[in-house]
N, C-alpha and C positions, 0 to 999 in steps of 0.2 A: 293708672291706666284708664283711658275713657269707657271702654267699653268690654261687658263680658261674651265670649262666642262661649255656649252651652252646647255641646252635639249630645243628644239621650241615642244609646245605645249603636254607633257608629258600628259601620260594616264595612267599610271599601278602605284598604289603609291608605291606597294613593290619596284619596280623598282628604282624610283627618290628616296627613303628611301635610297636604300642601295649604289646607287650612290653617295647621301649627303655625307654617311660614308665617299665612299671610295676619295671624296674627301678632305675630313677631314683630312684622313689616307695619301693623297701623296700631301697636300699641298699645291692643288690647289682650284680657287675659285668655286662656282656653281651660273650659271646664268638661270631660269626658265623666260621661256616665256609664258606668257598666250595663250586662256585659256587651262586650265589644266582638266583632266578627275577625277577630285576627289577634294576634299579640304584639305587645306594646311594643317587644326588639323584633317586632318583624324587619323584614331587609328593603319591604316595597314602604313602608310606614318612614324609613329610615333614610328611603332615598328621594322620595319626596318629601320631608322635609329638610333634607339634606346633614349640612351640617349644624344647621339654627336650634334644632331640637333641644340641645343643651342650653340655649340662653333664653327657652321659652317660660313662660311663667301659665302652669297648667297645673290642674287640680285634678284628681281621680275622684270617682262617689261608687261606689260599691254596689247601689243601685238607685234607682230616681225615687226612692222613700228620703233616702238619703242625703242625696241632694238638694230635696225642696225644706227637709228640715236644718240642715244646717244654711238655708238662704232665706229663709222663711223672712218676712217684710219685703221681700228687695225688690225693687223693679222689674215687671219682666216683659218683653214682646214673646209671641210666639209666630213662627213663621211655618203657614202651611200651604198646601192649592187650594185648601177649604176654607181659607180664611176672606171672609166678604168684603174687609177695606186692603186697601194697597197698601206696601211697605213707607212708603212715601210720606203717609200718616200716621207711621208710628211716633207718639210724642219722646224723642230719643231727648237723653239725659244721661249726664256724665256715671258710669260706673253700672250702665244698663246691664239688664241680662238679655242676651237677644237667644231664643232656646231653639233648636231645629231638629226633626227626628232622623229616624235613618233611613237610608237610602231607599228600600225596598215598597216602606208603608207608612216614613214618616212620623210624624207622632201617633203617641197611643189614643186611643179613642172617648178615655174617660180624659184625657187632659184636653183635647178639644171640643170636649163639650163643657168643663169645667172653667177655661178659660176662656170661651169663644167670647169675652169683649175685649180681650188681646191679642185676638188673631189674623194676626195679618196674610197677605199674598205679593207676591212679587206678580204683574200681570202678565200674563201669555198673550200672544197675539194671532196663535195659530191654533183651529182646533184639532192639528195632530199632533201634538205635544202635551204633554199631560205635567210633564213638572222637569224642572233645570237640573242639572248636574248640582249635589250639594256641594260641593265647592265652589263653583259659580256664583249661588244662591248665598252663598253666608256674604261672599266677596262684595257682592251688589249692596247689602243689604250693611255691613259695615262701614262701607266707606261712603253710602247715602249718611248713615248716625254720623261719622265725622264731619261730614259735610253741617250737618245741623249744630252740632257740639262746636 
């Protein structure tokens, strides 16, 4: 599978629901980072991603210590509004990790200053919008990596 979607600590189930989808739909894996604002058999988690949920290839981490040591080498983007280049110029590469935070505040603040030369943005064009729906945002930003891949 070309590409990894990372969500660290997901809050909206609709959201990761339809994320699952759409990584079902382009191929890539899903990696959820604890904890999570909802549970896994939620009924809104279950109906956005409908019935694909079973044929998804997704990964749990118990929390993002966890996470970065069992992936530790791998490639990664990070996608924020603070991030200073565009998505556009992520150098995307087969078995990527593209990492996104949650809904509310996004990533945590020691990872975007730890990572900030892998921090990318998707641009805004308005300055009453402050950041995309994270489903949206993963959507754009995966099927730009396919595009490159």
């Amino acid at each position: 599978m070309p590409l990894n979607i990372v969500l660290i600590e997901p809050e909206i189930p609709n959201n990761t629901g339809n994320i699952g989808r759409l990584a079902l739909a382009s191929g890539s894996n899903l990696h959820l980072v604890k904890p999570f604002g909802f549970t896994i058999d939620d009924t809104r988690l279950k109906r956005a991603g409908l019935d694909y949920w079973q044929h998804l290839s997704v990964t749990y981490y118990e929390n993002i210590e966890e996470f970065f040591k069992i992936n530790k080498g791998k490639t990664m983007a990070f996608l924020s509004s603070h991030g200073s280049k565009n998505h556009w110029n992520i150098p995307f590469e087969d078995n990527m990790f593209l990492v996104f935070g949650k809904e509310s505040v996004g990533l945590p603040k020691p990872l975007l200053k730890k990572y900030e030369n892998q921090l990318f943005k998707i641009p805004l064009y308005s300055k009453h919008v402050r950041s995309l729906n994270l489903a949206n945002a993963v959507s754009i930003v995966i099927y730009e990596g396919l595009k490159h891949i």
